[in-house]
C-alpha positions, 0 to 999 in steps of 0.5 A: 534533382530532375527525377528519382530512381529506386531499384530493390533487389534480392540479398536476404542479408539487407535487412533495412534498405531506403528503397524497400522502405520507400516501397513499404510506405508506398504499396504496404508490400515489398516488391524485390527485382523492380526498378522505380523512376519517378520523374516529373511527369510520370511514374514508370515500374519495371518489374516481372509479370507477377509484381506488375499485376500487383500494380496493375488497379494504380495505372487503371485508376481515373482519379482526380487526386492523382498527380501523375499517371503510372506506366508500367513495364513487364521485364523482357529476359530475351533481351535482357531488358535493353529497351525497357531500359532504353524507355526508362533512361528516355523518361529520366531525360524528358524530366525537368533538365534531365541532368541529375538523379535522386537516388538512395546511395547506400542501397547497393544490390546485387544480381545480374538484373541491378548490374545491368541496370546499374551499367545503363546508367552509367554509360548516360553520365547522370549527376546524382544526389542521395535523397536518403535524409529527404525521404527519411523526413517525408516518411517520418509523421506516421498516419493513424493506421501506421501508429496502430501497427507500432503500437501493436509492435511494442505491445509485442516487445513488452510482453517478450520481454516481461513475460519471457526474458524478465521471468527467464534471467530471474528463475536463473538468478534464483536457481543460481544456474549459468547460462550464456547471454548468446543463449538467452537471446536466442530463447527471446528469437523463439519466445516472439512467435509462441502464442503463450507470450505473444497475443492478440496479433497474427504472430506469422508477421512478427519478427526481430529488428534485430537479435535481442542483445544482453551484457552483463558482467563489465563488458558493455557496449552501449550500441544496437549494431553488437551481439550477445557474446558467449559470456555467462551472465553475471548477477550484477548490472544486466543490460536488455535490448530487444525490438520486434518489427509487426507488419515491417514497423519497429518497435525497441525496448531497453531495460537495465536489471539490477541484482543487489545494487548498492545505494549509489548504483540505484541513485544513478539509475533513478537520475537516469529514469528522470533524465529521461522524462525530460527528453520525453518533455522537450520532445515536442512538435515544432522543437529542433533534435538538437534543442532537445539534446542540448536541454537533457545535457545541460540537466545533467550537467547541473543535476550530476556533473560528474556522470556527464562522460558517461553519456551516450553520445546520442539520446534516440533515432527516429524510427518507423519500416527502418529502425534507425533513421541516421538523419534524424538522430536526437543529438548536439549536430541535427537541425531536424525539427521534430513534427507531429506523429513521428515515432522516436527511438528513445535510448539513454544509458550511462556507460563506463560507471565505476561500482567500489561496492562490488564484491567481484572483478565482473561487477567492479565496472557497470553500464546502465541503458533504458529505451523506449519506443515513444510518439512525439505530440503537439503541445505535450510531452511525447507518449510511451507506447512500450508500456513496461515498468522501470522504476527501481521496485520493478526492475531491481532483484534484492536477494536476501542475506540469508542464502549464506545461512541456508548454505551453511546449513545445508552444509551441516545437513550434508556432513551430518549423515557422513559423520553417522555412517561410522554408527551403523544405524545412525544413518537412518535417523540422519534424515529425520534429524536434518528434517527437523532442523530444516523445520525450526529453522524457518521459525528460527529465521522468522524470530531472529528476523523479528528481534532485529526488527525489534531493536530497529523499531524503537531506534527508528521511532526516537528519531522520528519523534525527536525530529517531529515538533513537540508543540501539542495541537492548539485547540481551535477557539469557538469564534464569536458570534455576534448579533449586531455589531451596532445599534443601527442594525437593529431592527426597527420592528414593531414587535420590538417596540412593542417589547415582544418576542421578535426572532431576526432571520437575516443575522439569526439573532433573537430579541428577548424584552428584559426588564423593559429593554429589548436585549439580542441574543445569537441563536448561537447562545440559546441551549434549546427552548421548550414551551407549555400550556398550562390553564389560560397561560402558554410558558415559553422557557428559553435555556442557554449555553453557560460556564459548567453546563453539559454540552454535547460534542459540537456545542457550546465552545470556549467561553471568552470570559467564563469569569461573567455573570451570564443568563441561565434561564429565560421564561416568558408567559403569555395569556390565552384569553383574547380580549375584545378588538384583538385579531389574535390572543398575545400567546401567538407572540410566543408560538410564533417565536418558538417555531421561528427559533427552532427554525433558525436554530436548526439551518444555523446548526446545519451550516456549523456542521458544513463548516466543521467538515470543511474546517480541515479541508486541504484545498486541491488544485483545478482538474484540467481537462484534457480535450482528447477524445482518446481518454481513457474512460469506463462507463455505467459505473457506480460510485460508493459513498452514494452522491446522493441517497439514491444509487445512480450510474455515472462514467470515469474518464482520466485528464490531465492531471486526475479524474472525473466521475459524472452521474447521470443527473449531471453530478460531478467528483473530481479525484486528482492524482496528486491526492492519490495515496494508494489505487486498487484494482480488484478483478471479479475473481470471487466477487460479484463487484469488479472495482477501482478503488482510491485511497486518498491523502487529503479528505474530498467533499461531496453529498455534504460530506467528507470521504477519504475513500472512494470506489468504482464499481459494476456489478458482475451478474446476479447478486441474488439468487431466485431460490422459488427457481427450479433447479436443473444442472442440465438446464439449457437457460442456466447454462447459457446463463452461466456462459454469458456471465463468464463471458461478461466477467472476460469482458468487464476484466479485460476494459478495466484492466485496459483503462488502468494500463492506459492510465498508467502510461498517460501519467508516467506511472505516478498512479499504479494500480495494486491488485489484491492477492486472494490467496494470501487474504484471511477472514476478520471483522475490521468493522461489524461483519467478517470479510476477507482481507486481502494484501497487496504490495504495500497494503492489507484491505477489504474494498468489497464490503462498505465501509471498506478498510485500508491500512498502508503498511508504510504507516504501521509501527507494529502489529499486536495481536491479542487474546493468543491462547490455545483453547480460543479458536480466534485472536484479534490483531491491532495496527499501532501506526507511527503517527501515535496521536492517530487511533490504533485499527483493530481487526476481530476475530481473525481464527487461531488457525491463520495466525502462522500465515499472518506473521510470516506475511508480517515478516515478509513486510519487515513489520514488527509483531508481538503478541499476548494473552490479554486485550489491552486498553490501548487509548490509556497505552496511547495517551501515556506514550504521547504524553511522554515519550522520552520516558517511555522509551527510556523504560524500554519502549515497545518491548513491554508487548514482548511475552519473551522478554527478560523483564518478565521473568524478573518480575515473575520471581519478584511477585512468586517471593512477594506472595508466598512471604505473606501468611495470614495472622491468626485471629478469631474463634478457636474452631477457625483458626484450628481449621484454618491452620488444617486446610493450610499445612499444605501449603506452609509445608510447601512454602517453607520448603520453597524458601529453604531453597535458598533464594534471596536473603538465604543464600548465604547459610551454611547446610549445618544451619539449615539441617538445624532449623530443618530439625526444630521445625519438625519437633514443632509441628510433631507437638503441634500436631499431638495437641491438635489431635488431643483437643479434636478427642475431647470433643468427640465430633459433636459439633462436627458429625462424621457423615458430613466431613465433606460439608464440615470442611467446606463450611469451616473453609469458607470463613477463612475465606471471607476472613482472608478477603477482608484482611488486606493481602490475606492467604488466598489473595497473594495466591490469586495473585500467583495465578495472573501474575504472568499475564500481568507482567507479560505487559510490563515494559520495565526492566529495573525490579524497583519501578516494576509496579510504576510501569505495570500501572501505566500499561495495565490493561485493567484499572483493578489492578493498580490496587494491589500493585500500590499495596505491593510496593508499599510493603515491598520492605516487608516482603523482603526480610529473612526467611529466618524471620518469617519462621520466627513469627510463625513459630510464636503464633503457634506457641500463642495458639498452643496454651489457649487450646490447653486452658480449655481441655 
């Protein structure tokens, strides 16, 4: 090539040309109707007056880094540019041979200015060559202000397609509406210069690369050259496309929503996710396009074979002012080596696939299509820059199965009035009839809901425990400590020699002198020493950790032979009195052994405690750090716990593999992703703390501690309030005031939200940050103060006050609440986790008001929840579960926490028949047994009459008998009752006065009272019995009658009550004969009482 020739005219419909392109990346502008020849020695511009001023300050400028000079033409109409281009033509020919032209082949103008041109340089005869791939190549690295205007352009592109298009087709999937995808695209046209889509750039530079394209519904076409056809959108595989050009640079974004795919359908999509990222990973500079295809075939050609037909044929395009750069294609033919700054179209999709899940012809055929807009690297993989979420949870549409119930209620609800209009004034309560049912019908849902759960609970935790070892923890042995482990160690002191007391720092050892023999004892073995001064005499007693001694939590351990013979106590004594000679009295011995032992002692518990915080420690991997001055970093931040006692700022700043926090004293907390089970940002809305907060898997240690949560945070405002402060609503200061902190609030908002965005896409979304939803939180005291806990996509938490809370609802089997009654005004809630052996979390005092709200979010999280009237003891729950878990699954698992389960019923009737078949025998003074016999007519009469029902034994009695014994039972007390009488006559009311029957009665009751508490299972008794018996069986988990009392012991939430249930299953026997002779025995004890009262008339 001798020399370049560009010429751009006007043609509203080229879009992309090389030549306005070469311009663009040149001036920034496009320049229509100008000719360029850029020969070896001089730079000529034909172009009208206007443009040429535009140009005009390049041909003034002297500068020594410019190559050649410029010489520019104004456009002469009279002539029709002959000599102008007579100058050019002369150009050409002056450089280098002058024989052949660079020139761009594809662009084609029209307009009589590009013919004439076009005729000139034709009558020459040049040889050209197209110099399109060259100049693509030169122009591809973009400098640091072009990768700006990118990025500002897929800022763009996400937020259309997150906040407009996303949000449009799901309100049409959940408003089951039809609508066109050529409609929808042109909403997207609009949508990219609305303001409330669209910020933080001048929208008077926005515009489409290209008309967004959506395909639903089996017809797909894989390509960026198609358009929206008129076709309805099927809720099936939804195909998205849409780039938006900022400045004349392009930016594309591509995502595949998917309406209830099936298992198949989201494994495929999860492939091609991953496939993905191994086109970002090989995509580095210095990598041949073509090495890069080769890689990401073969992966899947290893990984799925069978999806490998279903490729694109090409896996993205370089793009920049053009959107589609044809010679650098990632695909098996282009030699191209990637470099340092290009900006790549990133394109894979599956095309063709077969769905045999599908219910309709439309769905039976479906594509599935991902892109993004990345930046290649030096060393690393290539960055995204159109940040939008595209994992399976973000892009997948589940709707629930309960649409076709809804249908068919709304139905019923439609029929009803019809069916009623025949009845006249039915009409009017139709409506107040649908209303109700529409009402029960969400608690309907919500309870049917809960009993499939239900049976999924106790199947799912079968499984889970049966394929969980069943080895329990092998407790860990206390290591053995020992002093020296040969006499040379020995210290060769002359407290030793000399038979003192002598404390060895170095192996934490002391030397006691027994029976004339200096013995070492660990520092390990000695329980605590104490010592006293008693007359002339200092006592230093010495007590030791032995078999059967009370022991604190962390001391002692296992003894390795419990069986010897070990050393209980030592006392030394030691006079006062110094002798004549003597520097100091032979009690200093022993002064300066005690403060000696209590400071080893105390440096060796220490370093024990250390040891046992590290004991389970899980070792993490070195943090890289990554050199990049563009980390994302937050500063002036406070971290909680406190590294040390005194709170001190520090700066968060994520690298390649996690984060570091560093104080301001130099400190240093290392939190690395892969230890990262759940990250919470939570705003200043509310709060006077905007935060990050981590949650880890595995406990780190710093400031001496282990912490498995850690949290970031600043301070938004004043905490407190100055109350001595006048207050005025129309003070200029607290107004500004008021200002400032709104405008701190935006600001510390807006960097944090940055930072996580920023930290997200760096790490290819393996951290997400959950935000908490504030209005779907409700107060409890998870510790000792009520704070409000607030859900998050999968977590309930409470990060603002410390010690915060975090429960992960993947981790939680079941939710309990307790105390559940009317007349309280608030109830607990209790988390059962799947890991049984770990200790349930409990949230207090929750009020009675947000429990509706609670189970429907329960419900919504498909957790299963129950509830009761009682606080139970859930660590004897726990242990009894864990110790064995077959049988308690075998005995009907969790649903002992069911109040509405059928055991209890059973269990209720069983323990009302055990304790109204027991009386009371008749035994004592006559004046007790008379009253006695009075206070409890009632209740006989009420007794018998509930067992002439004919439950149990009864029920095979005919009426004839029944009427009989009905007839004999009244003649019996008709006698009874005259003999009462006849006695109370003879003795006149003397013992009892008629002004005090109300005292009279009460005394005479009360030694029945005591009478029948001291009888085992007297009257009132099995009637307060009947009183708690439905709370208590409420908990029972068993559903055979016979084992009832075994299972109610187990889940009993009170000790007291085991007691009366062993009482009860002992004389079950009894409590289950006839009714016929339970009368019996009531009669003779009557007919025993009769005579005695008439001996003594």
């Amino acid at each position: 090539m001798d020399c370049l020739v560009s010429a751009v005219g006007v043609d509203d419909e080229i879009v992309y040309s090389k030549s306005a392109a070469l311009q663009t990346w040149l001036f920034g502008y496009e320049l229509t109707d100008t000719i360029m020849v850029l020969a070896s020695d001089v730079a000529y511009f034909l172009a009208s007056k206007k443009k040429i001023e535009f140009l005009r300050p390049a041909e003034t400028v002297k500068d020594e880094n410019s190559i050649v000079p410029i010489k520019l033409l104004v456009r002469d109409r009279n002539d029709k540019d002959e000599a102008n281009f007579k100058t050019l033509i002369s150009a050409i020919k002056g450089s280098k041979r002058g024989k052949t032209l660079g020139v761009f082949s594809r662009d084609n103008y029209p307009g009589e200015f590009m013919d004439s041109w076009r005729a000139a340089i034709k009558k020459e005869s040049f040889a050209t060559h197209d110099v399109s791939p060259a100049v693509a190549y030169l122009m591809a690295p973009k400098e640091d202000s072009e990768i700006i205007t990118i990025k500002k352009a897929c800022m763009v592109s996400v937020d259309v397609f997150t906040k407009y298009l996303k949000d449009q087709i799901m309100e049409i999937i959940d408003s089951d509406k039809k609508v066109k995808h050529s409609k929808l695209s042109e909403g997207v046209e609009s949508a990219i210069t609305d303001k409330k889509y669209v910020s933080g750039v001048d929208v008077n530079q926005v515009d489409m690369c290209y008309p967004a394209i959506i395909q639903s519904g089996g017809n797909y076409n894989l390509k960026f050259s198609v358009v929206s056809d008129k076709n309805i959108l099927h809720f099936g595989s939804i195909v998205c496309s849409l780039g938006v050009r900022y400045k004349s640079y392009c930016s594309n974004v591509v995502r595949t929503l998917l309406v209830n795919p099936s298992d198949e359908v989201q494994n495929n999509y999860t492939f091609l996710v991953t496939l993905e990222e191994e086109v970002l990973k090989s995509l580095t500079a210095g990598t041949k396009l073509s090495e890069v295809y080769d890689t990401c075939y073969n992966f899947v050609k290893n990984e799925k074979s069978a999806l490998v037909d279903n490729l694109t044929k090409s896996f993205g395009f370089a793009m920049g002012i053009e959107f589609r750069e044809s010679s650098l294609i990632i695909g098996p033919k282009t030699a191209v080596i990637a470099k340092k700054g290009m900006v790549f179209n990133i394109n894979i999709g599956l095309a063709n696939l077969q769905n045999k899940d599908a219910n309709d012809k439309e769905g039976k055929v479906y594509a599935l299509f991902i892109g993004d807009t990345v930046l290649v690297n030096d060393g690393q993989p290539a960055t995204i820059l159109t940040n939008s979420k595209k994992k399976i949870k973000n892009i997948g549409i589940f709707l629930k199965d309960e649409e076709d119930d809804d249908e068919e209620e709304e139905d019923e609800k439609v029929r009803t009035p019809k069916q009623q209009e025949i009845l006249g004034r039915g009409k009017r309560t139709a409506v107040i009839e649908s209303k109700l049912r529409s009402e029960q019908s969400q608690e309907e849902k919500r309870k049917q809901h809960q009993k499939e759960l239900a049976l999924q609970l106790n199947e799912k935790a079968k499984e889970r425990l049966a394929k969980q070892s069943s080895g329990k923890e092998v407790e860990k042995a206390r290591k053995n400590t020992v002093s020296y482990k040969n006499v040379n160690q020995m210290p060769r002191e002359p407290e030793v020699k000399d038979l003192k007391l002598y404390v060895d720092r170095k192996y934490e050892t002391v030397i006691l002198p027994v029976f004339g023999i200096p013995v070492p004892f660990h520092i390990s073995t000695i329980k605590n020493i104490s010592q006293s001064v008693e007359g002339d005499y200092t006592y230093l007693r010495v007590n030791f950790f032995h078999p059967g001694a009370t022991m604190g939590r962390n001391e002692g351990g296992t003894y390795l032979q419990p069986d010897a013979t070990f050393v209980k106590e030592v006392t030394y004594r030691s006079t006062n009195t110094k002798e004549p000679g003597e520097i100091s009295p032979p009690s200093s011995n022993l002064n300066t052994a005690f403060r000696l032992i209590k400071e080893v002692q105390k440096k060796f518990k220490n370093r024990e405690a250390e040891e046992r915080e590290k004991e389970d420690l899980v070792k993490q991997d070195t943090l890289v750090l990554s050199q990049n001055k563009g980390n994302p970093k937050l500063k002036d931040l406070y971290i909680r716990p406190n590294i040390v006692t005194k709170r001190m700022t520090g700066s968060l700043e994520a690298h390649t593999n996690g984060f570091r926090y560093t104080s301001v004293r130099g400190d240093k907390v290392d939190i690395l992703y892969n230890n990262i089970k759940n990250a919470f940002f939570q705003p200043c809305d509310g709060e006077m703390i905007i935060l990050l907060h981590f949650h880890l898997k595995h406990a780190i240690m710093f400031g001496k501690k282990k912490h498995v949560d850690v949290q970031f945070y600043t301070e938004v405002g004043e905490i407190t309030t100055d109350l001595g402060k006048h207050q005025h609503m129309h003070d200029r200061d607290d107004l500004a005031a008021e200002q400032s902190e709104r405008e701190l609030r935006h600001k510390l908002k807006t960097a944090f939200k940055s930072f996580c965005e920023k930290v997200e896409s760096m790490t290819k979304q393996e951290i997400e940050f959950d935000t908490p939803f504030r209005e779907l939180g409700f107060p409890g005291a998870p510790f000792r103060s009520t704070v409000l806990l607030q859900p998050t996509s999968g977590c309930l938490v409470n990060l603002t006050e410390w010690p915060p809370f975090v429960i992960t609802l993947e981790d939680v089997e079941l939710v309990h609440f307790e105390r559940v009654q009317f007349h309280l005004k608030n109830f607990d809630m209790i988390f059962v986790f799947k890991e049984y052996l770990k200790k349930v979390a409990m949230v207090n005092a929750i009020p009675m008001n947000m429990l509706d709200h609670v189970k429907e979010w329960l419900n919504s999280c498909d957790i299963r929840y129950s509830e009761g009237i009682q606080s139970l003891n859930w660590t004897k729950i726990m242990k009894t579960i864990t110790d064995d878990p077959d049988g308690f699954f075998e005995s009907g698992g969790w649903t002992f926490l069911d109040p509405e389960s059928d055991t209890e019923a059973q269990v209720e009737d069983e323990e009302e028949e055990e304790d109204d078949a027991y009386e009371p025998t008749d035994s004592g003074s006559n004046i007790e047994s008379e009253d006695d016999s009075e206070y409890s007519e009632g209740d006989t009469e009420g007794t018998e009459s509930e067992e002439s029902l004919g439950t149990g034994e009864e029920s095979g009695k005919d009426w004839s008998d029944l009427e009989r014994e009905a007839e004999e039972e009244d003649r019996e007390r008709r006698n009874f009752e005259d003999d009462y009488t006849r006695t109370k006559d003879k003795k006149g009311g003397k013992e009892f006065p008629a002004r005090n029957d109300k005292h009279s009665k009460s005394s005479n009751l009360s030694p029945s009272k005591h009478k029948s508490s001291r009888d085992s299972g007297g009257h009132h008794k099995s009637r307060s019995h009947d009183k708690h018996g439905p709370s208590k069986n409420k908990h029972s988990p068993s559903k055979d009658r016979h084992s009832s009392s075994s299972n109610k012991d187990k889940y009993s939430p009170s000790k007291g009550r085991d007691k009366h249930n062993s009482s009860k299953g002992r004389d079950r026997h009894h409590h289950k004969s006839s009714s016929s002779d339970k009368k019996r025995s009531r009669d003779e004890s009557r007919d025993r009482n009769s005579p005695r009262k008439k001996s003594r008339k």
